[in-house]
MOPAC internal coordinates of N, CA, C and O (Angstrom, degrees):
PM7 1SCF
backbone

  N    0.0000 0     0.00 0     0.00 0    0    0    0
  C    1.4610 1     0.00 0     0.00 0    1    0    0
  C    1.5245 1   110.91 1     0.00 0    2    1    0
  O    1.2310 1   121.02 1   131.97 1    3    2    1
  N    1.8119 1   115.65 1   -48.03 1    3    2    1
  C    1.8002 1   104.77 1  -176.53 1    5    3    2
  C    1.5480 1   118.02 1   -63.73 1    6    5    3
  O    1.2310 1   127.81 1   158.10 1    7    6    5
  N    1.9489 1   102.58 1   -21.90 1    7    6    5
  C    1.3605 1   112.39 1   175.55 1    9    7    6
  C    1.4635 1   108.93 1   -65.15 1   10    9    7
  O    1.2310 1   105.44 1   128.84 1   11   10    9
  N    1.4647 1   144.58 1   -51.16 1   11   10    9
  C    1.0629 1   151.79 1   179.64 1   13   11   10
  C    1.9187 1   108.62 1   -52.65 1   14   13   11
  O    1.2310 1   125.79 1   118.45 1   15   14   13
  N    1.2511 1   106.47 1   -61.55 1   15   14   13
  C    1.5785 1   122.23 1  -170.30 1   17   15   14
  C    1.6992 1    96.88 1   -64.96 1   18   17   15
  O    1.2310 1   119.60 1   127.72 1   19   18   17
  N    1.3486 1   118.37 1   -52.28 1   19   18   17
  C    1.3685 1   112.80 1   174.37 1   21   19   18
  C    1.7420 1   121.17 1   -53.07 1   22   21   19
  O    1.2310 1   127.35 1   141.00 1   23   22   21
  N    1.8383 1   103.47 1   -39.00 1   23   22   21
  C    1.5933 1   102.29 1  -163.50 1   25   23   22
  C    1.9103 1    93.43 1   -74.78 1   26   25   23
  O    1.2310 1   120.31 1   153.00 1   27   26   25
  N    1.5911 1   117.00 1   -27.00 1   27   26   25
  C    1.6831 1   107.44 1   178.02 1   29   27   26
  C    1.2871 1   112.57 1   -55.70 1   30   29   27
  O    1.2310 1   127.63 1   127.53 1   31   30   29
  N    1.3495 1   102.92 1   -52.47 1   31   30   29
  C    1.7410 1   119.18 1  -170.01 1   33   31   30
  C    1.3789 1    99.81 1   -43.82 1   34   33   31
  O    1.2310 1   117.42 1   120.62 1   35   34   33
  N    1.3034 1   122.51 1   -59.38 1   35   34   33
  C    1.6386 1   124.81 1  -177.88 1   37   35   34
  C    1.2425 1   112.70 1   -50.46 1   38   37   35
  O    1.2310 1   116.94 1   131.16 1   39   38   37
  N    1.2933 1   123.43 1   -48.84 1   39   38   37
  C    1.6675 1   132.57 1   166.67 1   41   39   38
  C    1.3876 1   104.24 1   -26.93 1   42   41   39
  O    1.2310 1   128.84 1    94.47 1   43   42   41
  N    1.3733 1   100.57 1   -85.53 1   43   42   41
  C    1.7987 1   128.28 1  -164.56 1   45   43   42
  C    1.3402 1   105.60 1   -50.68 1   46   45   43
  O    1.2310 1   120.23 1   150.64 1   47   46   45
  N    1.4467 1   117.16 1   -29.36 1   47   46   45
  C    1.9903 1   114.89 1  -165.02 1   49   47   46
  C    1.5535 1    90.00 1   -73.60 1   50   49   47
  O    1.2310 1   120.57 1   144.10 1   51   50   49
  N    1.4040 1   116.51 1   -35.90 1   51   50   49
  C    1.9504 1    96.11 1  -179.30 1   53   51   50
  C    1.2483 1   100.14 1   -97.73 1   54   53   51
  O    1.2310 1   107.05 1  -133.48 1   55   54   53
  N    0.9529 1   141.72 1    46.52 1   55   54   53
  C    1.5283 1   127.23 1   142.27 1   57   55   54
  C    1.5778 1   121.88 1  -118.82 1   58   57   55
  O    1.2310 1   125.87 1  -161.98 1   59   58   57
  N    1.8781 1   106.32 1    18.02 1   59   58   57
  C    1.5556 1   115.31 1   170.87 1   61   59   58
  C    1.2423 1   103.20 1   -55.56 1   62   61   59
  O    1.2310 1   118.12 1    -6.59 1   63   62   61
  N    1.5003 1   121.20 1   173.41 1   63   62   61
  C    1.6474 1   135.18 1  -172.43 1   65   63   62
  C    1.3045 1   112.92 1   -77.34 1   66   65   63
  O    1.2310 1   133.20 1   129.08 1   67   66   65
  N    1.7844 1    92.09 1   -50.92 1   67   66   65
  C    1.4233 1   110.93 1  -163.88 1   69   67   66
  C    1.8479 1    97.97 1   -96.05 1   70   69   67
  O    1.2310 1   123.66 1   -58.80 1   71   70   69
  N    1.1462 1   110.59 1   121.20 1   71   70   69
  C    1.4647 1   123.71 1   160.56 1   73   71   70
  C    1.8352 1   100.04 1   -36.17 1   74   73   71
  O    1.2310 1   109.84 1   -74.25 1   75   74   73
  N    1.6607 1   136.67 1   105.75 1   75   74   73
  C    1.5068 1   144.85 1   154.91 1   77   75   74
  C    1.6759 1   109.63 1   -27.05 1   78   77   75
  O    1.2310 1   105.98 1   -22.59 1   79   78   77
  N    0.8305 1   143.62 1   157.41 1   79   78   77
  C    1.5363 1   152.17 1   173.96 1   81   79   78
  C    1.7237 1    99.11 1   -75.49 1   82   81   79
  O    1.2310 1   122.70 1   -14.47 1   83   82   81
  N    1.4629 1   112.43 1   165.53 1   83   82   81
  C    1.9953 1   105.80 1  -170.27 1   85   83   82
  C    1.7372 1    93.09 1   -84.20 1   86   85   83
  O    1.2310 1   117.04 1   173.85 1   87   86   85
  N    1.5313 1   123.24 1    -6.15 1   87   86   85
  C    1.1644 1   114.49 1  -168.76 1   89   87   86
  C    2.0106 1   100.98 1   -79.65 1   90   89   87
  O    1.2310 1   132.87 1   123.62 1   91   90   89
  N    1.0895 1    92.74 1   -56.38 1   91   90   89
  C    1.9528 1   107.79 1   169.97 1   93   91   90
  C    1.0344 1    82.36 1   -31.48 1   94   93   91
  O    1.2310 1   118.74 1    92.40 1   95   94   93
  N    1.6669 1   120.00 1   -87.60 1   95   94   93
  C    1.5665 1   125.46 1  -137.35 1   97   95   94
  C    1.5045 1   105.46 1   -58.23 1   98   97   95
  O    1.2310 1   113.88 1   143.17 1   99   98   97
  N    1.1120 1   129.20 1   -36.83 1   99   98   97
  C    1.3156 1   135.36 1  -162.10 1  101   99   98
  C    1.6021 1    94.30 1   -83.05 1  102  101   99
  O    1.2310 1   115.54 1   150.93 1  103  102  101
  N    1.3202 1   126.06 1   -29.07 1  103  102  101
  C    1.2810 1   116.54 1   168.25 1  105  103  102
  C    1.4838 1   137.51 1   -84.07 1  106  105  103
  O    1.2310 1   128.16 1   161.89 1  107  106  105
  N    1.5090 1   101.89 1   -18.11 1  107  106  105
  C    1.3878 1   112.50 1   156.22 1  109  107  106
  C    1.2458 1   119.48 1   -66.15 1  110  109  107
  O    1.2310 1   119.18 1   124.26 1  111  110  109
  N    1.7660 1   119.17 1   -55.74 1  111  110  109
  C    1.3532 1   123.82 1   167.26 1  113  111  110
  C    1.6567 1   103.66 1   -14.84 1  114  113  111
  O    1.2310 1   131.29 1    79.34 1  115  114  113
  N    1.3553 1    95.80 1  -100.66 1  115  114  113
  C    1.6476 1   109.35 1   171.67 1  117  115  114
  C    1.3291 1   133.47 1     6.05 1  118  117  115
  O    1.2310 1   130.45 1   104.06 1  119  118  117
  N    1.7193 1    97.46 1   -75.94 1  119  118  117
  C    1.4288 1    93.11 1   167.96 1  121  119  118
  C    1.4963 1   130.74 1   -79.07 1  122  121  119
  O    1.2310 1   118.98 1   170.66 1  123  122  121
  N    1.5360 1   119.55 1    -9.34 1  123  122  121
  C    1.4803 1   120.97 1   166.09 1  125  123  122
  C    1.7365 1   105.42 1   -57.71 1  126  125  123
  O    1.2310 1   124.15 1   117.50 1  127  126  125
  N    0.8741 1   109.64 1   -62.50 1  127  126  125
  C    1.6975 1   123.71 1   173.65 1  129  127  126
  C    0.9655 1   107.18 1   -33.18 1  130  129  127
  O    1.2310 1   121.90 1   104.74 1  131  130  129
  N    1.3325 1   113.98 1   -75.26 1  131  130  129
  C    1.9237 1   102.38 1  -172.36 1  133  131  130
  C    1.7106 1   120.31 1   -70.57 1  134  133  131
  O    1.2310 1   124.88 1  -177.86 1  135  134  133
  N    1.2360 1   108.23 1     2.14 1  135  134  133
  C    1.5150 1   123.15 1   167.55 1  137  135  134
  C    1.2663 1   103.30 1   -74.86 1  138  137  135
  O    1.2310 1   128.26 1   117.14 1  139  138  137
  N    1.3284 1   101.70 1   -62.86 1  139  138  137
  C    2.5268 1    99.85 1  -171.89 1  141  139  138
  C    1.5322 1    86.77 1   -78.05 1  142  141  139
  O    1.2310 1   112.93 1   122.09 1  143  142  141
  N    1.3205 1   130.97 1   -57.91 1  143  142  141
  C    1.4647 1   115.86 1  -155.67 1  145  143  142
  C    1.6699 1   120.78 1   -88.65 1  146  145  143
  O    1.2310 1   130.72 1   153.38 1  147  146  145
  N    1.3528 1    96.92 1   -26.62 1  147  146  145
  C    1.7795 1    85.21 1  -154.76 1  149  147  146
  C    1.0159 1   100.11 1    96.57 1  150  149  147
  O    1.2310 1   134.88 1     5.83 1  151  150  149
  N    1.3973 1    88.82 1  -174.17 1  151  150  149
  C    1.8506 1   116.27 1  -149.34 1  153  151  150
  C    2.1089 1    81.51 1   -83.69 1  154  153  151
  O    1.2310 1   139.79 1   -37.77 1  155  154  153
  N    1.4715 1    79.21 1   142.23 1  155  154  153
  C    1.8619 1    89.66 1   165.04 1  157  155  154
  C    1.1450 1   129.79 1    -3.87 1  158  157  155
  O    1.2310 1   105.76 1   -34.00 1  159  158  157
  N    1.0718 1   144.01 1   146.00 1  159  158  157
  C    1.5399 1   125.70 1  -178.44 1  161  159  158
  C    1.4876 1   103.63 1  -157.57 1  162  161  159
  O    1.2310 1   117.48 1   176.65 1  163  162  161
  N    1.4125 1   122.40 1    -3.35 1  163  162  161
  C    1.8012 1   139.10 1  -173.21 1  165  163  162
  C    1.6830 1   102.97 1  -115.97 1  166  165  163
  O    1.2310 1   134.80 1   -30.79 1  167  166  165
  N    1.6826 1    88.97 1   149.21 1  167  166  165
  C    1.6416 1   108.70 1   153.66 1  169  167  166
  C    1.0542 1   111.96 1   -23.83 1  170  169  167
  O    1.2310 1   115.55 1   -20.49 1  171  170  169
  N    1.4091 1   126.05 1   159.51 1  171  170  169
  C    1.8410 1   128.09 1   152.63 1  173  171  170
  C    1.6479 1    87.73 1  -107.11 1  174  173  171
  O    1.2310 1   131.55 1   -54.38 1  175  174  173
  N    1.5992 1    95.31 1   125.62 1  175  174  173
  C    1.6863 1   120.51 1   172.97 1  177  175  174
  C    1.0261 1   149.64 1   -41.51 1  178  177  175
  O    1.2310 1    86.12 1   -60.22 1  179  178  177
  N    1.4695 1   170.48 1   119.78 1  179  178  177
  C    1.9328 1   124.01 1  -114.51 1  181  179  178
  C    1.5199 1    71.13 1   -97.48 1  182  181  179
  O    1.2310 1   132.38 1    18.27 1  183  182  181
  N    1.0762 1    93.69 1  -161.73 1  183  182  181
  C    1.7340 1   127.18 1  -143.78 1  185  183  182
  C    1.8789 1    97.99 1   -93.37 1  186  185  183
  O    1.2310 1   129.96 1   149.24 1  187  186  185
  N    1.2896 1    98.40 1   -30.76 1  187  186  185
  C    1.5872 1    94.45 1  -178.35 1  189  187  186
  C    1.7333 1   114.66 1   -65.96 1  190  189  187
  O    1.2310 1   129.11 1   139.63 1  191  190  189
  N    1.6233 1   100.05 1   -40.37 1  191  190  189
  C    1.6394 1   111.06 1  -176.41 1  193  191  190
  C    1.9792 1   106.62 1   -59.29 1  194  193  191
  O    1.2310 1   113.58 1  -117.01 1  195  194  193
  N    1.1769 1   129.75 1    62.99 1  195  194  193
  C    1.4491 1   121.85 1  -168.51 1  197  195  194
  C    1.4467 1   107.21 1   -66.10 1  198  197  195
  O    1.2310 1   115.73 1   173.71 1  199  198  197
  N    1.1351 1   125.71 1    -6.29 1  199  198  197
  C    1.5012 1   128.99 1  -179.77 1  201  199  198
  C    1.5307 1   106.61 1   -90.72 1  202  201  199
  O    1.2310 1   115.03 1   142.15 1  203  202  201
  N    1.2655 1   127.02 1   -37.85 1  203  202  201
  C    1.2934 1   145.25 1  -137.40 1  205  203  202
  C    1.7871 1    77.48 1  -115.19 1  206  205  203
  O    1.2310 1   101.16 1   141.43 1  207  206  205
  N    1.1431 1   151.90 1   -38.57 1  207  206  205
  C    0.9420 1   131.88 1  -167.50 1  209  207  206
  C    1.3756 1   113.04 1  -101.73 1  210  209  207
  O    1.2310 1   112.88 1   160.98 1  211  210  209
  N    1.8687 1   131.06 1   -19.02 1  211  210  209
  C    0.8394 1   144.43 1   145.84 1  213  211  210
  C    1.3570 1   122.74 1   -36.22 1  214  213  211
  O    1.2310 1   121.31 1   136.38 1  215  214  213
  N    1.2444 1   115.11 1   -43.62 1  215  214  213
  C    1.4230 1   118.99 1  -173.57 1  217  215  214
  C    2.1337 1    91.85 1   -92.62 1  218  217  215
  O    1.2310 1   113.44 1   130.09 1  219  218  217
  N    1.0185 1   130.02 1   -49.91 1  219  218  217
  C    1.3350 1   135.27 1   162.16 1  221  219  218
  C    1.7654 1    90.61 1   -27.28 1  222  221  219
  O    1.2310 1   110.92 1    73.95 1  223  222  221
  N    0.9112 1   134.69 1  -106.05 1  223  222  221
  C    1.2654 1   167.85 1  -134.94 1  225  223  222
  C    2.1358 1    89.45 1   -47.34 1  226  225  223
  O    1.2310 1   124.60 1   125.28 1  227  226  225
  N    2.1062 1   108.78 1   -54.72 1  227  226  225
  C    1.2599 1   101.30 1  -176.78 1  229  227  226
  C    1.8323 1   127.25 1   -82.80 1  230  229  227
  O    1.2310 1   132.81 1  -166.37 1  231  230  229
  N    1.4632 1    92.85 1    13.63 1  231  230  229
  C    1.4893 1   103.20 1   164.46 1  233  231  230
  C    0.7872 1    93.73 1   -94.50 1  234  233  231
  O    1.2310 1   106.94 1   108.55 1  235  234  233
  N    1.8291 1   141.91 1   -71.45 1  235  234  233
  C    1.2274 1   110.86 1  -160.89 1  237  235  234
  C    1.3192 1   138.00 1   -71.25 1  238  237  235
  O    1.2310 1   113.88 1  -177.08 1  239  238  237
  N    1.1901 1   129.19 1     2.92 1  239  238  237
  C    1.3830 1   143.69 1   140.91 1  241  239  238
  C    1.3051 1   122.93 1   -62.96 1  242  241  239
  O    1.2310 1   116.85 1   152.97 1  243  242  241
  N    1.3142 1   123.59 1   -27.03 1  243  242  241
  C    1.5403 1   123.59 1   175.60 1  245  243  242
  C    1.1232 1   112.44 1   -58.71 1  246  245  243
  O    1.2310 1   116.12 1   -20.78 1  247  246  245
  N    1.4643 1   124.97 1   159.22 1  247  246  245
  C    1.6338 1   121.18 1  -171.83 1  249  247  246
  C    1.4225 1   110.86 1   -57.89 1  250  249  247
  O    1.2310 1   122.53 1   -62.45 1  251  250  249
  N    1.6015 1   112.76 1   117.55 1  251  250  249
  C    1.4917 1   120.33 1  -163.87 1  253  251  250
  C    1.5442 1    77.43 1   -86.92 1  254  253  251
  O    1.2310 1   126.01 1   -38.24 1  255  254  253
  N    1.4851 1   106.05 1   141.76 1  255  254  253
  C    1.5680 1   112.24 1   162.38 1  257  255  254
  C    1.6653 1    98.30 1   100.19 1  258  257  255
  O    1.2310 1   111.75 1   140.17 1  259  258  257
  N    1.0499 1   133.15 1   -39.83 1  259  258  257
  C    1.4591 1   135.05 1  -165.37 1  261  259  258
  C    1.5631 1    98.55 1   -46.23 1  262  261  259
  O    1.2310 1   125.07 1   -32.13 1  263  262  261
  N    1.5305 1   107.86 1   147.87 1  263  262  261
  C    1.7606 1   106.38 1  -163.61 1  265  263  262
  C    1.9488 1    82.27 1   -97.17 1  266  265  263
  O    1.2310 1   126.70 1   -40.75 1  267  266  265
  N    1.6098 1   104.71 1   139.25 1  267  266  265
  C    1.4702 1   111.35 1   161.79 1  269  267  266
  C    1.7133 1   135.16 1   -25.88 1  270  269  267
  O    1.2310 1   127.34 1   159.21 1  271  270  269
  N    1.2634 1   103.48 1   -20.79 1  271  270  269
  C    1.5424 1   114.73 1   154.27 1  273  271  270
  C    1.2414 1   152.75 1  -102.29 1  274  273  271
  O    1.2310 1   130.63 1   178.69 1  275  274  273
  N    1.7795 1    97.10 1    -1.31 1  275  274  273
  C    1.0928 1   107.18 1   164.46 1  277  275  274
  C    1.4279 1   113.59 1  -101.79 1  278  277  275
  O    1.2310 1   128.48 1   161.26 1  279  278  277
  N    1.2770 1   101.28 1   -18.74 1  279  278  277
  C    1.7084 1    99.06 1   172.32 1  281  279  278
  C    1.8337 1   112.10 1   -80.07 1  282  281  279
  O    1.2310 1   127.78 1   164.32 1  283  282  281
  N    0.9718 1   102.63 1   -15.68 1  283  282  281
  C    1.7749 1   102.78 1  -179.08 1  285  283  282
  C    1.7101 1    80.79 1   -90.58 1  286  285  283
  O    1.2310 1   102.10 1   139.24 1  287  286  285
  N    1.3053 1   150.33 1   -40.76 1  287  286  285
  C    1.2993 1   105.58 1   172.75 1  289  287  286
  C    1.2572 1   132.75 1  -106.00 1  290  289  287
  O    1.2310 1   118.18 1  -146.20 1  291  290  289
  N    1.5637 1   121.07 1    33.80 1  291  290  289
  C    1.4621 1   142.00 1   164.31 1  293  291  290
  C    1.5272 1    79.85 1   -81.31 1  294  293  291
  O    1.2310 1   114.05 1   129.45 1  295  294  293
  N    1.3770 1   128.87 1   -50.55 1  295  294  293
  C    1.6057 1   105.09 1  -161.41 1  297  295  294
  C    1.3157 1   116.30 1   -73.80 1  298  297  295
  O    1.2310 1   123.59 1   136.57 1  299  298  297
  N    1.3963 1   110.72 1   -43.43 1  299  298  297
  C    1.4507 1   127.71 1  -166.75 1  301  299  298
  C    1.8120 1    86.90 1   -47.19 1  302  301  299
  O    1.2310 1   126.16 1   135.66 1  303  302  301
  N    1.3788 1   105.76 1   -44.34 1  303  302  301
  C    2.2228 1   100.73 1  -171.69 1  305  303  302
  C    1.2191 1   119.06 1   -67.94 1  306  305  303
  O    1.2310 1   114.99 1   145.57 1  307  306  305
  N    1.6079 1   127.11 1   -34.43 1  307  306  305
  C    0.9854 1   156.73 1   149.09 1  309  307  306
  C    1.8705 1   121.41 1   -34.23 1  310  309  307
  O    1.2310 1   125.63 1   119.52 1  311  310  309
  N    1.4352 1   106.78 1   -60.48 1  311  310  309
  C    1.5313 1   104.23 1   160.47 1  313  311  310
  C    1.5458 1   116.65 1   -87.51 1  314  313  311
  O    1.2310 1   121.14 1  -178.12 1  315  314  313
  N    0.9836 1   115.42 1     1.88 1  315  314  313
  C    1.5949 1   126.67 1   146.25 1  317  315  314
  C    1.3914 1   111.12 1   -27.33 1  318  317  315
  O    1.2310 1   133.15 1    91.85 1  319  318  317
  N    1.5113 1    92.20 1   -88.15 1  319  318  317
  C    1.5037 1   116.38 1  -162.28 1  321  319  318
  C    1.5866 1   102.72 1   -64.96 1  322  321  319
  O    1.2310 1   121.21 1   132.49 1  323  322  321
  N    1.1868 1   115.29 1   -47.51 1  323  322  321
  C    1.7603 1   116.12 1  -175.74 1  325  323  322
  C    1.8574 1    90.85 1   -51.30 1  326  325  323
  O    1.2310 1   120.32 1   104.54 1  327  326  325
  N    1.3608 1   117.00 1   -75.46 1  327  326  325
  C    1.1618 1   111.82 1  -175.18 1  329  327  326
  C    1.9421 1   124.15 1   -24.03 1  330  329  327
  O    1.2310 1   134.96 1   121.57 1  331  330  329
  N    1.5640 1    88.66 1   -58.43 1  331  330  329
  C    1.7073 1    83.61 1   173.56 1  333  331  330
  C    1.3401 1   133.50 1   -69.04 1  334  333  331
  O    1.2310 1   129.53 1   160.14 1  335  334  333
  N    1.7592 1    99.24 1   -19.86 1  335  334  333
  C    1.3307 1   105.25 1  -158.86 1  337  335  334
  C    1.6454 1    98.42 1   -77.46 1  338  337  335
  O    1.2310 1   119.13 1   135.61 1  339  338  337
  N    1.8954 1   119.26 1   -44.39 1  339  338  337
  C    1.3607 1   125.25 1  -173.60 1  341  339  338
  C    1.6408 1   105.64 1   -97.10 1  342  341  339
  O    1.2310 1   117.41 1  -169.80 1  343  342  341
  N    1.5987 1   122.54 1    10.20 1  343  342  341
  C    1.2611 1    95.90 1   162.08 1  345  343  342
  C    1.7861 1   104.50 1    71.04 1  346  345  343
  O    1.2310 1   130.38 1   -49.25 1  347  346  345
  N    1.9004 1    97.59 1   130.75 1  347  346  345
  C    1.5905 1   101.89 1   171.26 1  349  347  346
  C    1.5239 1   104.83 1  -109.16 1  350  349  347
  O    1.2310 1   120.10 1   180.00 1  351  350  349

């Protein structure tokens, strides 16, 4: 069921009205990631990729260690609020 409710939530968070701030997005990133992947597991990106290292940068800051279900429902609360806050 959190696998199901989490994979909608991911759906629905990009189809808000209002474009999230890069801080949200970069924090959703994050915790989706360490939900399928775990903690970091890649290079950090050279210096030219600023997108690619941005998103690099909010996994590895995301709760290193967090078990795959608690990070799918830090997000699931997380695209919560984006959802209500920008409206579908």
């Amino acid at each position: 069921l959190a696998d199901a409710e989490f994979e909608q939530y991911a759906e629905n968070v990009k189809k808000v009205k209002t474009r999230p701030t890069d801080q949200e997005l970069l924090d959703l990133y994050g915790l989706y990631k360490q939900a399928i992947v775990g903690d970091i597991n890649t290079d950090k990106p050279g210096i030219t990729d600023l997108k690619g290292k941005a998103k690099w940068e909010s996994s590895l800051f995301s709760p290193t260690g967090m078990s795959n279900d608690d990070a799918m429902n830090a997000y699931i609360s997380l695209a919560k609020e984006a959802i209500e806050k920008y409206g579908m």
